[in-house]
C-alpha positions as CSV (number, residue, x, y, z in Angstrom):
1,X,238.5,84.3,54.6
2,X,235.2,85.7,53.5
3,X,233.8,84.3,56.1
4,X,235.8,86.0,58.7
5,X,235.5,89.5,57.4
6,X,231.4,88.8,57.2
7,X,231.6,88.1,61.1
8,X,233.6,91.1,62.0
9,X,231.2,93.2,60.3
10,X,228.3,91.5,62.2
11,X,230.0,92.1,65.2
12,X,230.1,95.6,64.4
13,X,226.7,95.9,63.4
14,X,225.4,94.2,66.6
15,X,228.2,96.3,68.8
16,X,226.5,99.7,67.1
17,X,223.0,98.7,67.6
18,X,223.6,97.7,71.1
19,X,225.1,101.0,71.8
20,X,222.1,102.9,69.6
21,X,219.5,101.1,71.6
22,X,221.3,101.3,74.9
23,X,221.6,105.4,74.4
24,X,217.5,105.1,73.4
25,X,216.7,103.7,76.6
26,X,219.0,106.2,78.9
27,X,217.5,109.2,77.2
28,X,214.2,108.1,78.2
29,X,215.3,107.9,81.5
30,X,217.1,111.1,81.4
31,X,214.9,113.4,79.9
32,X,213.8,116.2,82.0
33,X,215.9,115.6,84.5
34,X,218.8,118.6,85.7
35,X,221.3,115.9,85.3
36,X,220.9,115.0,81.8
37,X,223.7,117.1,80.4
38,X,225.9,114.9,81.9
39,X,224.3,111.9,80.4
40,X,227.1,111.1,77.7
41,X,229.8,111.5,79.8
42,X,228.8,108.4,82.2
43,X,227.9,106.2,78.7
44,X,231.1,106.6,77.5
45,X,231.6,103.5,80.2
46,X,229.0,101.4,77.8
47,X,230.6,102.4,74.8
48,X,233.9,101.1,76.1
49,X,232.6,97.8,77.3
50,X,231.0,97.4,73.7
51,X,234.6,98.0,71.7
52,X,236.1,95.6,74.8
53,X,233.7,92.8,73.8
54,X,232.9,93.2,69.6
55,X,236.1,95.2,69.1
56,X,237.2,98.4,67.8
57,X,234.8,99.2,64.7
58,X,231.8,98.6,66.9
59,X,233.4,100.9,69.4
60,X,233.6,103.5,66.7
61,X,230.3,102.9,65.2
62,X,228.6,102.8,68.9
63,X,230.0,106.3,69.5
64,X,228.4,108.0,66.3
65,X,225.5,106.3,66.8
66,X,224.9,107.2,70.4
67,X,226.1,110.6,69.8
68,X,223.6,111.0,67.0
69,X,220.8,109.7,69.4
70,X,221.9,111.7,72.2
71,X,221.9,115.0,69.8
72,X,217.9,113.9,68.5
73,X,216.7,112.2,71.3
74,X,217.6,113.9,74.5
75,X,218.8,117.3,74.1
76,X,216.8,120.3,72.4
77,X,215.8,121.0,70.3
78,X,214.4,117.4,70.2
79,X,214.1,115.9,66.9
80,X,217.3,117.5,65.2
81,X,220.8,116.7,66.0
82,X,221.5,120.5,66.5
83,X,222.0,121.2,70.1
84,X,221.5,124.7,71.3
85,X,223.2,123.9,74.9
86,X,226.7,124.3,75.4
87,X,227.3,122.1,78.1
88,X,225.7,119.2,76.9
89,X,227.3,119.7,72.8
90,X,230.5,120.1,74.8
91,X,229.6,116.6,76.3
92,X,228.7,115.2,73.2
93,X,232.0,116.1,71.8
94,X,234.3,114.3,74.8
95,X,231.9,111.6,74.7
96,X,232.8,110.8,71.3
97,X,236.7,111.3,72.1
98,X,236.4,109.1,74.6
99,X,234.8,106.6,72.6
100,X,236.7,106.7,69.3
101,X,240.2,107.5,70.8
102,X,239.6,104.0,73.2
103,X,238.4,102.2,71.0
104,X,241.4,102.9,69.0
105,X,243.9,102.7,71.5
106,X,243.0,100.0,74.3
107,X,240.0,98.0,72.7
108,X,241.4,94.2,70.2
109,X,240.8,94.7,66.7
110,X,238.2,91.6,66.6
111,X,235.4,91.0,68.6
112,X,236.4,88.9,71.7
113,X,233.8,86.3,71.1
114,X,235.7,85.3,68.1
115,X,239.0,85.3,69.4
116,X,238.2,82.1,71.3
């Protein structure tokens, strides 16, 4: 039974990171350009596949983190997870509905590579 609750949390874990580094690599692609508000609005679609495959707790996870990286990363000012524009903290904000309110609602409990 240990076992078991050692791999969900490992699925979490790897389900977070994957959305952390995921949201690292769009901001460097979106930096600077006029559509980058919009940014966490379209990854909400990664952090949904992630809670699809490692299951709800990495969906959750994958959301704060993102939305953390999002906040530092990508808008300004860069470096602090305040974020002086409106439209892209509003964005933030659905992003991480989105995330945590699917993961809760349609995403299995368990990761679905240990459901097989």
């Amino acid at each position: 039974m240990k076992k078991s609750g050692s791999l969900r949390k490992a699925d979490s874990l790897i389900g977070g990171l994957i959305c952390a580094i995921a949201a690292i690599a769009v901001c460097r692609l979106a930096s600077g350009h006029p559509w980058q508000t919009v940014v966490p609005l379209v990854f909400s679609t990664v952090l949904l596949a992630v809670a699809v495959v490692f299951g709800t707790r990495a969906g959750i996870l994958g959301s704060l983190l993102s939305a953390l990286v999002f906040a530092a990363l990508l808008f300004s000012p860069v470096g602090s997870i305040h974020v002086t524009n409106e439209a892209a903290r509003s964005n933030l904000g659905w992003m991480l509905l989105i995330g945590v309110s699917f993961s809760l609602l349609f995403a299995p409990p368990t990761s679905g590579l240990r459901r097989r």
